[in-house]
C-alpha positions, 0 to 999 in steps of 0.5 A: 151908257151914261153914269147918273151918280156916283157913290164912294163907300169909306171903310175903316178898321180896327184891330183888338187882339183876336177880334176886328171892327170895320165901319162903313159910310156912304153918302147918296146923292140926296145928302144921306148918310148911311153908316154902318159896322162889322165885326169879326173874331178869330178863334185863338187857334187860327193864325193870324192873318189880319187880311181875313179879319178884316174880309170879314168884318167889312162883308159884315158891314158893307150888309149891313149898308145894303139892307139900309139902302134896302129899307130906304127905297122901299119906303121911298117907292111907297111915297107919292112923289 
């Protein structure tokens, strides 16, 4: 089995207080750039664990860049190549 491409996916996150942000980016082998966001917010009675948090808001965001890579190859399996 040979690999054709490879892609690296960068996550970063915040934390404010009860709620957690993850941005997400990947970048294809045709020089897009796909970016995208999660969010999170823990309820003032749950403890605080921030691992959850931030399971969360990157599931959130990781969906998101799959819907975009969704909608990419859609449109690009409609166009004559």
């Amino acid at each position: 089995m040979q690999t054709l491409v490879g892609w690296h996916i960068e996550m970063e996150f915040q934390e404010d207080g009860n709620r957690t942000r993850a941005a997400a980016m990947v970048r294809l082998g045709d020089g897009t750039e796909l970016r995208a966001h999660g969010y999170s917010t823990r309820h003032h009675s749950d403890s605080p664990q921030l691992r959850v948090g931030e399971e969360v808001a990157g599931a959130r965001a990781l969906n998101d860049l799959a819907m975009q890579l969704l909608t990419k190859a859609h449109k690009e399996v409609g166009q004559p190549s």
